[in-house]
N, C-alpha and C positions, 0 to 999 in steps of 0.2 A: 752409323751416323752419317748422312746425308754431308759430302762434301761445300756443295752450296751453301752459305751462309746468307742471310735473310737480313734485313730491315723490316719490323713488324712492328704493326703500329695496330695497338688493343683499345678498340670504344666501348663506350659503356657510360650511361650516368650512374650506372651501381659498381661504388669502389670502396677501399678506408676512406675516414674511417667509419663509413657505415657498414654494420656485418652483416653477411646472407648467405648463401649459396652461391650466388654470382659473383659476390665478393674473393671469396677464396679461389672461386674459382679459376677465376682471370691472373689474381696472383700468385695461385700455385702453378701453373700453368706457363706466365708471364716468367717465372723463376728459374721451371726447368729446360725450358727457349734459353734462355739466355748462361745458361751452365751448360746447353748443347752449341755452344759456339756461336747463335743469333742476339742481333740484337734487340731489343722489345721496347718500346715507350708505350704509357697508358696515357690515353686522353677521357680524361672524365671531365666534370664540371665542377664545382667550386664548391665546398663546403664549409659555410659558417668564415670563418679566416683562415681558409687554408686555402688560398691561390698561391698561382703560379708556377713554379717547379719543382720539384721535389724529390730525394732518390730513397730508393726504400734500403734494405737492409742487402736485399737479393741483388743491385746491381741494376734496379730496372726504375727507369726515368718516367716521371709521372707527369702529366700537363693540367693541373685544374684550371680550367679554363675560365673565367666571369661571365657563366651564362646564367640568362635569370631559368629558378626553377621554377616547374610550374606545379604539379602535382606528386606525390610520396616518392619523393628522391628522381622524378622524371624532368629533363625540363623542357620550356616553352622550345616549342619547334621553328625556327628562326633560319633555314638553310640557305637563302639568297643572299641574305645582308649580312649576315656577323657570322655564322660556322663555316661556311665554304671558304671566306676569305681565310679565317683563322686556321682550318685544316690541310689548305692548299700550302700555308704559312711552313705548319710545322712536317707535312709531307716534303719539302725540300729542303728544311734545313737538318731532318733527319736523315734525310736520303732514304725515303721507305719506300718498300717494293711491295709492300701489302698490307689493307687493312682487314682489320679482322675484328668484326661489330658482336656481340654478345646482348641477349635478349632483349625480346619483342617488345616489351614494355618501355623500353630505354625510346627515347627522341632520340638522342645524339647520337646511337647506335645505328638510327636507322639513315638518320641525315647522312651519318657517314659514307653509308654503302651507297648513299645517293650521287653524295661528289665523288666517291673513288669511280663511280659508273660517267658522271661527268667527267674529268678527270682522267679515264682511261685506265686508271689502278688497277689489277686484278683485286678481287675481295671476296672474304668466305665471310658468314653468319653461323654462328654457334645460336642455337634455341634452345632453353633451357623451360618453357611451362607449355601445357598444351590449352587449346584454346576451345569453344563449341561453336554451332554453325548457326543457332536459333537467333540469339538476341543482339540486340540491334550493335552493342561493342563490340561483339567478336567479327559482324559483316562488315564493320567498318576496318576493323584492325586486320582481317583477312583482307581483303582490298588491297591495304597500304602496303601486307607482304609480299603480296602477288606483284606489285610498283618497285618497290623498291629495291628486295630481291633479285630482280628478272636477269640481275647480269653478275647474280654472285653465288659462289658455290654455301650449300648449309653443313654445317655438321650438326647434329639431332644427339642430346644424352641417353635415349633407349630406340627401341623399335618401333612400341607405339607412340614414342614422341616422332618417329618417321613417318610411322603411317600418316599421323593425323597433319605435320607439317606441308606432306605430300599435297593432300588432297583438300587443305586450308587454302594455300596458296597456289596450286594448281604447278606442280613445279614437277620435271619430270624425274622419279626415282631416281636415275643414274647420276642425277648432279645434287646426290642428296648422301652423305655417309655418317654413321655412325657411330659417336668416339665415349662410350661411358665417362661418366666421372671419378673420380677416387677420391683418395685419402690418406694423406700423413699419418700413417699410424704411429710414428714414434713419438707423436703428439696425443694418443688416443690409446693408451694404453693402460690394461686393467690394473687394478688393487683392491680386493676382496676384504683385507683387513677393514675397510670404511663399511661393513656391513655390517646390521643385528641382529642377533640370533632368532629376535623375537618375532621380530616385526620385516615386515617385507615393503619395500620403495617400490613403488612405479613413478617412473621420470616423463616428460612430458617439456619437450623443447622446441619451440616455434615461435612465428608471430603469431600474436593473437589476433589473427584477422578471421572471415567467415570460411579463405578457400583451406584453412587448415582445419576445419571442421571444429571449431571451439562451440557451435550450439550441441554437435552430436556428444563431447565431452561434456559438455553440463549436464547431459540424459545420463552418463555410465557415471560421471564420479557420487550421486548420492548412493546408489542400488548397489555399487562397490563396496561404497563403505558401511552400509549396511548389512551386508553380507559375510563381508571379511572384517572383524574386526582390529586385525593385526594388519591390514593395510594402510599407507601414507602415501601421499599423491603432494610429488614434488613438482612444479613447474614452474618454467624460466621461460621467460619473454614477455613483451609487451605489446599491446595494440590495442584499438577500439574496444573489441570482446572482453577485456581483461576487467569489467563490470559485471559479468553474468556473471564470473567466477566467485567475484566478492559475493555477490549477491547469493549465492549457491556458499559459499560459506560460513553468512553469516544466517540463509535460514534454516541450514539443517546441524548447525552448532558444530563446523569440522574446520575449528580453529583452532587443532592440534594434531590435524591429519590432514588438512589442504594446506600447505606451503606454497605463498606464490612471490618467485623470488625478483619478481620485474626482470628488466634487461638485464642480460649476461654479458660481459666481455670475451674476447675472443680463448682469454686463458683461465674462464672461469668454466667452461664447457667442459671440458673434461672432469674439473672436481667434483660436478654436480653430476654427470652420466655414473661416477664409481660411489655413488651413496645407494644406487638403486640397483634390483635386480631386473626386475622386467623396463623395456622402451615403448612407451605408446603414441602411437602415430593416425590420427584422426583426419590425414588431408582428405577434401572432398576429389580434389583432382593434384597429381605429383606427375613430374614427369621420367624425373628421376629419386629425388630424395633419399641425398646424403647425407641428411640427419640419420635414419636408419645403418648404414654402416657404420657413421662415428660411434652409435650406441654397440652395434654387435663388437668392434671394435676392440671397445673396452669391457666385453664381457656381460652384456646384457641381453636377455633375450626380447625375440621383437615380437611385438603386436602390432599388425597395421591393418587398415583398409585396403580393399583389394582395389586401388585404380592405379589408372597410367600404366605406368611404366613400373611399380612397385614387385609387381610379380616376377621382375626379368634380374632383380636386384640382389637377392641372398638365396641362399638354399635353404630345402625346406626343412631342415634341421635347427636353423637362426632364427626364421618367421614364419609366426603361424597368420594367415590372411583372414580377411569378415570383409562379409558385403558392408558399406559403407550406413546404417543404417545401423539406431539403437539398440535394438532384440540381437543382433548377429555379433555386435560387438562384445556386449556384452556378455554372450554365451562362448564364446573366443577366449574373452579374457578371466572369466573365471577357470578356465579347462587351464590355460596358461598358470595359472594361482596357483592351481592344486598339484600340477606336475610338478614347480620351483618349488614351493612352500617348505618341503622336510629338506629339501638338498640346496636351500637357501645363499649359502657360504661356500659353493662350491659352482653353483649353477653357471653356464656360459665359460668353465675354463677350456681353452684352446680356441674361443672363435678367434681372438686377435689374429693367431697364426695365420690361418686361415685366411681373413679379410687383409693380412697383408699379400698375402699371395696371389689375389682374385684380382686388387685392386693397386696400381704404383702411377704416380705421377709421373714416372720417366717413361710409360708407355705410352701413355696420354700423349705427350712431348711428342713421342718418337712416331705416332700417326698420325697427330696434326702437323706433322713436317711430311707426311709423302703426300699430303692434302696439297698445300705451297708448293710441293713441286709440280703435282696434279695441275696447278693452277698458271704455273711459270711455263708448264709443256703445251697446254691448249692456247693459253691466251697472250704465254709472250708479253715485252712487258706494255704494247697500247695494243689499244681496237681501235680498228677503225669511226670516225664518228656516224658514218649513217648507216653500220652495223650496229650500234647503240640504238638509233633511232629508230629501227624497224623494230628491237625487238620491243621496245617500249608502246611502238605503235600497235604491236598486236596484244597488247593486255589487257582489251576489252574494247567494245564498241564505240563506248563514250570516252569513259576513262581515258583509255590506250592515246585517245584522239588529243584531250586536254591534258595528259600529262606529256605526251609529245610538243606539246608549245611550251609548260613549262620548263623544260628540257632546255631547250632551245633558247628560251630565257636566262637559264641557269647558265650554258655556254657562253650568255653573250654576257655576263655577271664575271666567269672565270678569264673573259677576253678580257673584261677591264683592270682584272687583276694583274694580268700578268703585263698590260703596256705602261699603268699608273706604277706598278710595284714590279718591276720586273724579275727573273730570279740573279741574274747577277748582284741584285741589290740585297740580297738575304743571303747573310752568313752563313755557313753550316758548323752543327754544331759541334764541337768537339766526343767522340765520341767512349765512352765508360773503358777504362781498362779492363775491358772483358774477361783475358785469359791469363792476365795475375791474378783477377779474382778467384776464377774457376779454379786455381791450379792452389792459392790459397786456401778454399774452400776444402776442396779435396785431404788437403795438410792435416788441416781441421778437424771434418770430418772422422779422419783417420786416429788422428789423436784421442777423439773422442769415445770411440768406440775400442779403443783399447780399454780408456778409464773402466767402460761398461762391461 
């Protein structure tokens, strides 16, 4: 354990209590920071009436900000007038030594890395989906990473989430490292007993949107169930697509073998992985996807398409892979069918083990701290300002050119913050009894695993 102790300050417009991948993962993450002797605040934006502070269970202080949202959990990008003054706000009254922005999709993520770059902060980006180069939102959002980035270190969840972050945003490998994700497995653990002799589950847990391929699952779930007649196709989550479903259920009459359980809660995900034996995973593009290990987890075997970053995730004994396309899958997952099928009540025992071993959140922890230190040894805690400005200058012909006046805007934004609000006039904030909690927790812990 890294003797330096940290002020770490986590963005994101994706937090509780909406769920995701980015969700957990900032607060698993945020959790074990903060049980390694750091201290961690989240800055997200507001949900519904949940502003203002908040502390979670783990010790870690939340800031939902009242920013207006603007699109599915993202919100309106407003960095001159209301976040910079707000983020400048809570960087000294936390006394934070680093921010740390989590996915591309996020505004407030990225605003972030903008003022820590104003600012002088050091800053990393965690990138959690990979993007493509053709159509007209990804040239625009590859732009904005190449901008905004240009003065913060990345961590990437697989390799080809590296590659392609690389060579999106034009960013040189060495200031690029690679930290997987994990999983609480003692949250994810099997029970065989919820299974039927007769009949075999395939589970099926995501958003129903198009990038988790819910049209390619509308091609495999009729040809499934006409083939297998002792299969049921369980699936949890919601979104737009979760019409084709209906629809695909109610015309080929598999309103007692398509179950669609809407949204999950976060403690309903496990009860629904341990009804099934096979996991099927339909994203058109993942970068990491850590639904597939919550399922091997608890004992499921996996089906997925072969993108992203999916190949670099389980061994080939967990998941068997198909090109992303109808005919592949579904010759995949019949071969899958027929291997589980007789050893139905037994199939997937000891992956847990396993995927706990591959996979811990204290090691996560324990490489995104030599990240911070990576970041505390180069950059010290300011840059100079017209080392900011050159590198910003060289990001392009145009670009480079008009976001260096922005720049320079935005400084003269941060100057009036600090002569109208100065920081003698903001309190700082008292900060969480860290190491009762940790030494509590521990107690806990320990107790607990005796019961077990």
């Amino acid at each position: 354990m890294t003797s330096r102790k940290y002020n770490i300050a986590m963005i994101t417009d994706f937090f509780y209590p909406n769920f995701g991948g980015v969700e957990n993962h900032v607060y698993q993450l945020s959790s074990f920071l903060t049980l390694r002797g750091h201290k961690v605040v989240i800055i997200t934006h507001s949900y519904d009436n949940r502003k203002g502070v908040r502390y979670l269970t783990s010790g870690v202080k939340v800031y939902y900000v009242p920013i207006l949202e603007m699109y599915n959990q993202s919100t309106f990008p407003d960095v001159s007038w209301k976040t910079l003054p707000i983020l400048r706000c809570i960087a000294i009254r936390e006394r934070i030594d680093i921010f740390h922005g989590h996915q591309a999709f996020s505004a407030l993520a990225l605003e972030g890395m903008w003022s820590a770059l104003v600012m002088g902060y050091p800053s990393c980006f965690t990138d959690h989906s990979l993007f493509g180069f053709e159509d007209l939102s990804s040239i625009i959002m590859n732009k904005l990473l190449k901008l905004t980035l240009c003065g913060s270190h990345i961590i990437c969840v697989s390799h080809t989430c590296k590659e392609n972050t690389v060579l999106r945003a034009q960013i040189h490998p060495k200031n690029v490292s690679v930290i997987p994700n994990a999983v609480d497995c003692s949250g994810f653990t099997p029970d065989f007993t919820f299974r039927k002799p007769h009949t075999l589950s395939i589970i099926v847990i995501s958003r129903l949107v198009y990038r988790k391929g819910l049209d390619l699952l509308a091609q495999i779930i009729p040809t499934i169930c006409q083939t297998f007649p002792f299969i049921q196709f369980i699936i949890g989550g919601d979104g737009p697509k979760s019409v084709i479903l209906e629809e695909i259920r109610s015309k080929f009459n598999l309103h007692d073998r398509l179950h669609l359980l809407g949204r999950l809660s976060s403690k309903s995900v496990r009860d629904t992985l341990i009804r099934g034996e096979i996991f099927l995973n339909c994203s058109l593009t993942e970068a990491f996807c850590i639904a597939i290990v919550e399922a091997a987890s608890c004992g499921l075997h996996i089906v997925s398409t072969k993108v992203g970053g999916v190949p670099e995730v389980l061994p080939e004994e967990m998941v068997r892979l198909a090109e992303p396309n109808a005919e592949d899958m579904i010759r995949v997952l019949s071969e899958t069918i027929e291997a589980v099928k007789d050893k139905n009540l037994e199939a997937g025992k000891g992956f847990h083990e396993k995927v706990r071993k591959m996979y811990s959140w204290e090691r996560v922890a324990e490489r995104t701290e030599k990240v911070y230190e990576r970041l505390e040894k180069e950059k010290g805690k300011k840059e100079p300002t017209l080392e900011r400005l050159k590198r910003i200058y060289g990001c392009g012909l145009w670009y480079g050119k008009i976001w260096t006046i922005f720049f320079v805007w935005l400084m003269f934004i941060w100057f009036l913050c600090e002569v109208f609000n100065p920081r003698s006039g903001i309190d700082e904030a008292v900060d969480f009894p860290n190491e009762k909690w940790v030494e509590q927790n521990k107690k806990w812990s320990q107790g607990k695993n005796k019961e077990q």
